[in-house]
Biopython code that builds the backbone (N, CA, C, O; Angstrom):
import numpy as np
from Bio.PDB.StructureBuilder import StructureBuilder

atoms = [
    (1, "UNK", "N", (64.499, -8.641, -11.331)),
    (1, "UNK", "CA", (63.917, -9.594, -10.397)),
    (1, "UNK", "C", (62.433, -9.273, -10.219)),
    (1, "UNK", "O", (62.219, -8.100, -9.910)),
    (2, "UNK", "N", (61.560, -9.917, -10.324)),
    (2, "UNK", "CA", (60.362, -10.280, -9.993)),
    (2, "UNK", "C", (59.746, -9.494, -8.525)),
    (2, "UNK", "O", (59.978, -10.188, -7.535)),
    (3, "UNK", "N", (59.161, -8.454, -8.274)),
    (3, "UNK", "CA", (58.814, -8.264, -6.895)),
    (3, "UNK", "C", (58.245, -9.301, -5.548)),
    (3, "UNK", "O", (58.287, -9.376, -4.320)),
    (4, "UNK", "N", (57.729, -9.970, -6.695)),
    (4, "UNK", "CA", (57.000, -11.020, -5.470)),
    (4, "UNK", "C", (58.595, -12.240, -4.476)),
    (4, "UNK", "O", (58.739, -13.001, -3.519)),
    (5, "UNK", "N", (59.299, -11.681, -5.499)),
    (5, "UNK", "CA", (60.737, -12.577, -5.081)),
    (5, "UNK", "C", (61.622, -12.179, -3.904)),
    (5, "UNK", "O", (62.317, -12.851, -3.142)),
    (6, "UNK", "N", (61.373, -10.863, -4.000)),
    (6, "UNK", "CA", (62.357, -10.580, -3.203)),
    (6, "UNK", "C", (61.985, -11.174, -1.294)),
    (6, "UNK", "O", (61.023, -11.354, -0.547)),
    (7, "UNK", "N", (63.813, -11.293, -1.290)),
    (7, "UNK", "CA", (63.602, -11.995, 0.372)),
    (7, "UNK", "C", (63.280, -13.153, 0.569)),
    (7, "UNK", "O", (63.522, -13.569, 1.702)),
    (8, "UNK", "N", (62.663, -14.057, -0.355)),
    (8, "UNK", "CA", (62.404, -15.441, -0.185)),
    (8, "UNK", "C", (63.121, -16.536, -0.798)),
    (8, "UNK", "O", (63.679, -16.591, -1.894)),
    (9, "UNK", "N", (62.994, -17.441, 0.169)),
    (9, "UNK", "CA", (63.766, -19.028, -0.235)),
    (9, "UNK", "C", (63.117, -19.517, -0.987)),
    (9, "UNK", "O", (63.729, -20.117, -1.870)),
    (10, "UNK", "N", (62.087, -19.528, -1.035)),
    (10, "UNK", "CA", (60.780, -20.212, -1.830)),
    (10, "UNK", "C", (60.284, -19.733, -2.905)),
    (10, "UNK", "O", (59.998, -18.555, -3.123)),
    (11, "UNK", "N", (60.145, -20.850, -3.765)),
    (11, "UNK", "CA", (59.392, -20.020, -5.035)),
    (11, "UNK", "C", (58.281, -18.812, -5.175)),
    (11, "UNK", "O", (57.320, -18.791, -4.405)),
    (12, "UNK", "N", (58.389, -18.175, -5.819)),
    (12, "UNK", "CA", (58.179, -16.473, -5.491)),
    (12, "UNK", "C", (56.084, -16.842, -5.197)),
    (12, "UNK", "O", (55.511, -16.358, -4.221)),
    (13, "UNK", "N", (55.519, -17.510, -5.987)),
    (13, "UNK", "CA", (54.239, -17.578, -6.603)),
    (13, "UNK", "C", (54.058, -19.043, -5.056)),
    (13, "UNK", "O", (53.004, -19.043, -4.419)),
    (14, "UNK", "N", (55.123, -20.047, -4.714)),
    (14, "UNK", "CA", (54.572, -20.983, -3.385)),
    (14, "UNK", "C", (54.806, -20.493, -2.182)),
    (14, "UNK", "O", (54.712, -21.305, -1.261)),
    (15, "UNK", "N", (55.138, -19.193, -1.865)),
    (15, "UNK", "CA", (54.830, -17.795, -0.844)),
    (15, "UNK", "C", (53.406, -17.942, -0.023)),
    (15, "UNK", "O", (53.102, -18.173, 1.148)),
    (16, "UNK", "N", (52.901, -17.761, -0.891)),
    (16, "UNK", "CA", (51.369, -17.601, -0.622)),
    (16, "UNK", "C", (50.226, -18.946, -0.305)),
    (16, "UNK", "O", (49.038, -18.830, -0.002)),
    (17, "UNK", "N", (50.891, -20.016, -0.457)),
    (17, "UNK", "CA", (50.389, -21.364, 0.013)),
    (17, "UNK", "C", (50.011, -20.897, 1.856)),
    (17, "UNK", "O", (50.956, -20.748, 2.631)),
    (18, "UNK", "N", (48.982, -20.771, 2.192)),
    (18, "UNK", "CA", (49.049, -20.549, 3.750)),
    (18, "UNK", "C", (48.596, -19.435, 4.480)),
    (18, "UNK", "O", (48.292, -19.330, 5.668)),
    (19, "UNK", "N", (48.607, -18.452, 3.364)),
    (19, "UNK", "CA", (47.969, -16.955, 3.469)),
    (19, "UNK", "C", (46.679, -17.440, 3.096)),
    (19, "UNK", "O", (46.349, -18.517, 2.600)),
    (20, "UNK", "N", (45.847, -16.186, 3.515)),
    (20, "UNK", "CA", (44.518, -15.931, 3.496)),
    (20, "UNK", "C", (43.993, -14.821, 1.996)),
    (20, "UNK", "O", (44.702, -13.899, 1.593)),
    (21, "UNK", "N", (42.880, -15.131, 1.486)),
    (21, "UNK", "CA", (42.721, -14.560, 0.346)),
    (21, "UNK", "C", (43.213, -13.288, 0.121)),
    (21, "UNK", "O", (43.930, -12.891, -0.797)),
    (22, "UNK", "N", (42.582, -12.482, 1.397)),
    (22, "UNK", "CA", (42.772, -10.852, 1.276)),
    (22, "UNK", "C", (44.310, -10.974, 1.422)),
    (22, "UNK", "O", (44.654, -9.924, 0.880)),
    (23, "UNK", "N", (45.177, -11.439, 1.716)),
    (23, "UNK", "CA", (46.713, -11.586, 2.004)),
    (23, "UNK", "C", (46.879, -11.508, 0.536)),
    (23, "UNK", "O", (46.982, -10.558, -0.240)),
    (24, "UNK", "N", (46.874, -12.477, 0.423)),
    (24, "UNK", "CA", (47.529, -12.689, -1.375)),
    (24, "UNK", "C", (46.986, -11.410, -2.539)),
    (24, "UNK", "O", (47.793, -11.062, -3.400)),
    (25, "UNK", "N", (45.729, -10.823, -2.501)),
    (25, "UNK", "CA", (45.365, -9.995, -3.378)),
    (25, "UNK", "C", (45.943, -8.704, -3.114)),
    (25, "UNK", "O", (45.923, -7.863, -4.013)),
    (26, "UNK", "N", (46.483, -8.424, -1.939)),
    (26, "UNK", "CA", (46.899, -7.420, -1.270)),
    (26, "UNK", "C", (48.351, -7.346, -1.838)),
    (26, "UNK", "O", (48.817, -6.330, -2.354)),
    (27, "UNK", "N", (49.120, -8.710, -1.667)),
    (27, "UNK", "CA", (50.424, -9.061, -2.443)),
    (27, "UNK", "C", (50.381, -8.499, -3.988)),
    (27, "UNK", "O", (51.020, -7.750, -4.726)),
    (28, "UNK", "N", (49.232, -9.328, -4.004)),
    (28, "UNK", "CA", (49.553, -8.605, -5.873)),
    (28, "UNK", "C", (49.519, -7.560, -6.161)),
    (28, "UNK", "O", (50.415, -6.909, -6.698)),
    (29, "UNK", "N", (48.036, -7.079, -5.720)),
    (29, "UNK", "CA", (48.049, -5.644, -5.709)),
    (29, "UNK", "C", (49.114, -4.640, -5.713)),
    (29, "UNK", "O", (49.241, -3.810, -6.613)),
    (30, "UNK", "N", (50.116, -4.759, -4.373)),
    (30, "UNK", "CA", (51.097, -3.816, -4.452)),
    (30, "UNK", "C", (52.093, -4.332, -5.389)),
    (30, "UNK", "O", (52.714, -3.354, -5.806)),
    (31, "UNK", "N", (52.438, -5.164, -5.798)),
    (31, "UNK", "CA", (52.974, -5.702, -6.498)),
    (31, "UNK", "C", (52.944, -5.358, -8.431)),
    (31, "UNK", "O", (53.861, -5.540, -9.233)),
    (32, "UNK", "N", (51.570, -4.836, -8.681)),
    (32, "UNK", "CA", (51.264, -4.291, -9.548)),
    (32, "UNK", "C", (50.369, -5.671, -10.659)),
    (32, "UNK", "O", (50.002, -5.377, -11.797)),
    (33, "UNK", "N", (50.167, -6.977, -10.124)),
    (33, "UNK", "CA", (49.666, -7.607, -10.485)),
    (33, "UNK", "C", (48.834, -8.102, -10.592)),
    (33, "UNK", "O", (48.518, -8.748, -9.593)),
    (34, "UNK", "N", (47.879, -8.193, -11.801)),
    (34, "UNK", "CA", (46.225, -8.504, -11.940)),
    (34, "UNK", "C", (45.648, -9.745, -11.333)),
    (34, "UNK", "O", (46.214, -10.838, -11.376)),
    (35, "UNK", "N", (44.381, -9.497, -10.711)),
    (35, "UNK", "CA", (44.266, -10.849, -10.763)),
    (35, "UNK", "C", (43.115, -10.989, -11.001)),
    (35, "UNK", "O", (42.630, -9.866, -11.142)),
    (36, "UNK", "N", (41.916, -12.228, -11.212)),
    (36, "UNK", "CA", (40.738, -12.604, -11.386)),
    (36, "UNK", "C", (40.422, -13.485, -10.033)),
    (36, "UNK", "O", (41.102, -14.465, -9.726)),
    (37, "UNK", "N", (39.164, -12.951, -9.169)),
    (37, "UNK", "CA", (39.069, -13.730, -8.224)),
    (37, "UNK", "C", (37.809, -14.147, -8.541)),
    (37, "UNK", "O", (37.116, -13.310, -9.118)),
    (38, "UNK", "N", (37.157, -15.585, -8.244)),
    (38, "UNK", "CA", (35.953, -16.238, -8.597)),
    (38, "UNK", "C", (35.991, -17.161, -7.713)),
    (38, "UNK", "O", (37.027, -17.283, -7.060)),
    (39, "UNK", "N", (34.882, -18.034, -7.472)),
    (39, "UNK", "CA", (34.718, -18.793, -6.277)),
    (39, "UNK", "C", (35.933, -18.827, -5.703)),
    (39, "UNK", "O", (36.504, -17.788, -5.374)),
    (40, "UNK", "N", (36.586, -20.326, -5.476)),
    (40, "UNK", "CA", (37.756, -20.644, -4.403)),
    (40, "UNK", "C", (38.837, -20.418, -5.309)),
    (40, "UNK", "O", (39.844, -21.123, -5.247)),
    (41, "UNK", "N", (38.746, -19.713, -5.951)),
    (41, "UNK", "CA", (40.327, -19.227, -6.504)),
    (41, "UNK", "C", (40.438, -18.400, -7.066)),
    (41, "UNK", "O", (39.436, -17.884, -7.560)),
    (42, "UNK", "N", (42.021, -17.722, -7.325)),
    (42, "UNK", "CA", (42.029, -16.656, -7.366)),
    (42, "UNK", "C", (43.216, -16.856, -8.632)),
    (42, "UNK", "O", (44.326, -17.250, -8.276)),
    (43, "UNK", "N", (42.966, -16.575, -10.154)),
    (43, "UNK", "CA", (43.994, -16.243, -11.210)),
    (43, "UNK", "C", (44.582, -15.260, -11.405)),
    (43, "UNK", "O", (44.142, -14.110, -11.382)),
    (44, "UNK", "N", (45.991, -15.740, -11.688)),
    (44, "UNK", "CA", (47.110, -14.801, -11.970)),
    (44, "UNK", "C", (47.019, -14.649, -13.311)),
    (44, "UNK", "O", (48.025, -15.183, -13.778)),
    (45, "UNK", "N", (46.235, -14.129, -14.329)),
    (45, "UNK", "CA", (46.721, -14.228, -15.557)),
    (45, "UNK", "C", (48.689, -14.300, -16.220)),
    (45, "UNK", "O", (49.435, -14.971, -16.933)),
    (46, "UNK", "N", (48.675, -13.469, -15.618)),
    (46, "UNK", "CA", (50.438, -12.846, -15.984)),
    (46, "UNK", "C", (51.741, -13.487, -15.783)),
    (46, "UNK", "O", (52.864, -13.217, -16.210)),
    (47, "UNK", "N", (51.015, -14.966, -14.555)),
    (47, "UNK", "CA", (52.310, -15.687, -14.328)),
    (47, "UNK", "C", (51.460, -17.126, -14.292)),
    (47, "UNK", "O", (51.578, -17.922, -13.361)),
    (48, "UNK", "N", (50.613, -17.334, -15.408)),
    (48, "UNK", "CA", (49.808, -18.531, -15.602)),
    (48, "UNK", "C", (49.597, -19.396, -14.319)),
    (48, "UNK", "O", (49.919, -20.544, -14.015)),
    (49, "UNK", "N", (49.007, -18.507, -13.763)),
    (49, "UNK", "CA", (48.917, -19.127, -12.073)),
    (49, "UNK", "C", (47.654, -19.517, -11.690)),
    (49, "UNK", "O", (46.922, -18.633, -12.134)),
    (50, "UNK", "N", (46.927, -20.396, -11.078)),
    (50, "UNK", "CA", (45.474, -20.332, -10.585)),
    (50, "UNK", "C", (45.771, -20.625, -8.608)),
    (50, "UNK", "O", (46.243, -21.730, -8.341)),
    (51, "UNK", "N", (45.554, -19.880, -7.665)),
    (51, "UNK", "CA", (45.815, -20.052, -6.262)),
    (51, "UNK", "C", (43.771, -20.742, -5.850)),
    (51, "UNK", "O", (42.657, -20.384, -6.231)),
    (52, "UNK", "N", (44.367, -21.960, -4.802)),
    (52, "UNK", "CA", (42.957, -22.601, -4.720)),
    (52, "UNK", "C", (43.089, -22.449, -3.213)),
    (52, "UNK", "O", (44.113, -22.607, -2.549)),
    (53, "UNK", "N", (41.588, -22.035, -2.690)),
    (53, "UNK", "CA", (41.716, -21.677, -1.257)),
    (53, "UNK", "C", (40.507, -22.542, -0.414)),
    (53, "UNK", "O", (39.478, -22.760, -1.054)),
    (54, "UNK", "N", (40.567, -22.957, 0.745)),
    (54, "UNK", "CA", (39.513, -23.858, 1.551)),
    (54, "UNK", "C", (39.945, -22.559, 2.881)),
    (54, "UNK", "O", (41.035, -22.230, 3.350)),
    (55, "UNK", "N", (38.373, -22.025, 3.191)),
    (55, "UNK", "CA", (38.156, -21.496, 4.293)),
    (55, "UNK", "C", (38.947, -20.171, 4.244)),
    (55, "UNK", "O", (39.309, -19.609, 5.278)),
    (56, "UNK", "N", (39.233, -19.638, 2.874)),
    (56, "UNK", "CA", (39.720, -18.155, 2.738)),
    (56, "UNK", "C", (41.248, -18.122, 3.012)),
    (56, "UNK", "O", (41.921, -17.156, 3.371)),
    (57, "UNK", "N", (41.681, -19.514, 2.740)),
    (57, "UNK", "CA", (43.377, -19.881, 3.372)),
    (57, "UNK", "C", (43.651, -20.485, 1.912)),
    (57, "UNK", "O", (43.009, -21.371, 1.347)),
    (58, "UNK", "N", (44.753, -19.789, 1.452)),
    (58, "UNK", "CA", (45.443, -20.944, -0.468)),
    (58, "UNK", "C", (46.259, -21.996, 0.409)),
    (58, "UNK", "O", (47.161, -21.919, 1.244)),
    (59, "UNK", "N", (45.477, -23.063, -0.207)),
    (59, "UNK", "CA", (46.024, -24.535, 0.397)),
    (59, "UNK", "C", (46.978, -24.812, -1.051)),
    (59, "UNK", "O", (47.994, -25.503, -0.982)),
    (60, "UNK", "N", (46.577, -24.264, -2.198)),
    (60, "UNK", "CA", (47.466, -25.085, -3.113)),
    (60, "UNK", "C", (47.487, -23.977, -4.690)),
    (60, "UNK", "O", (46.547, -23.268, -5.050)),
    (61, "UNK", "N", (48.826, -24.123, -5.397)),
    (61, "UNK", "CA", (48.811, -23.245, -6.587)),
    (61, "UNK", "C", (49.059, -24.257, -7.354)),
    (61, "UNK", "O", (49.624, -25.302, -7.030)),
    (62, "UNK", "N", (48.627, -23.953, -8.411)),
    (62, "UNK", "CA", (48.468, -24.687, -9.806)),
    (62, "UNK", "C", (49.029, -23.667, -11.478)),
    (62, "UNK", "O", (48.601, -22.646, -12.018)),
    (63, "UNK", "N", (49.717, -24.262, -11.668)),
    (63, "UNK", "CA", (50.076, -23.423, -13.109)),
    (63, "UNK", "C", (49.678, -24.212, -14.046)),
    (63, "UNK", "O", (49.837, -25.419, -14.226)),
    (64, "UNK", "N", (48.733, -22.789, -15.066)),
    (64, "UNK", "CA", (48.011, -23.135, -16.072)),
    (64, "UNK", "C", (48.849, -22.488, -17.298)),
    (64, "UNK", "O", (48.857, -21.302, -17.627)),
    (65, "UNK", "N", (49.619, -23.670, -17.949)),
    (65, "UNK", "CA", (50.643, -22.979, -18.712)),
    (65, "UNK", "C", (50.185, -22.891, -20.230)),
    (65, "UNK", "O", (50.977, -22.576, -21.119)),
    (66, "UNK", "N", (48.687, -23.228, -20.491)),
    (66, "UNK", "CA", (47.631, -22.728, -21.832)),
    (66, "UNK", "C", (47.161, -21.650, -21.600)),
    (66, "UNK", "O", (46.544, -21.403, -22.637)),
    (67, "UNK", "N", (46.958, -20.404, -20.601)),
    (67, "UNK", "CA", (46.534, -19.336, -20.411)),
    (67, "UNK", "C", (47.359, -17.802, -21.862)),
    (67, "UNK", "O", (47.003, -16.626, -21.785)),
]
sb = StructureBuilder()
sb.init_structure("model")
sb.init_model(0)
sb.init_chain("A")
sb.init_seg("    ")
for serial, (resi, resn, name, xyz) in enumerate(atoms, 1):
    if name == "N":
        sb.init_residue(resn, " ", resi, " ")
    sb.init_atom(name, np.array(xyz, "f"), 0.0, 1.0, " ", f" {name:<3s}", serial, name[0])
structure = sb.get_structure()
């Protein structure tokens, strides 16, 4: 199982819809997962993910499944 999974109803990666940047990098982080942060978003390489944030809050995830 996926760490980011455990305990949730919700898809493991739409968790984080609602958190705040440092929230989510903190997630990955312990989690053991890379990420690339650049302007308003923040890529998951590893689970073809891009998280898009307004005001330091991820309003929305997007999977980039050409990565």
């Amino acid at each position: 199982m996926h760490p980011l999974s455990v305990s949730s109803a919700l898809p493991p990666i739409a968790r984080f819809v609602g958190m705040t940047r440092q929230h989510c990098q903190q997630q990955l982080h312990g989690a053991l997962i890379d990420s690339v942060d650049f302007g308003h978003w923040l890529l998951i390489p590893s689970l073809k993910t891009l998280l898009v944030f307004r005001h330091q809050h991820c309003v929305a995830v997007d999977r980039c499944p050409t990565l």
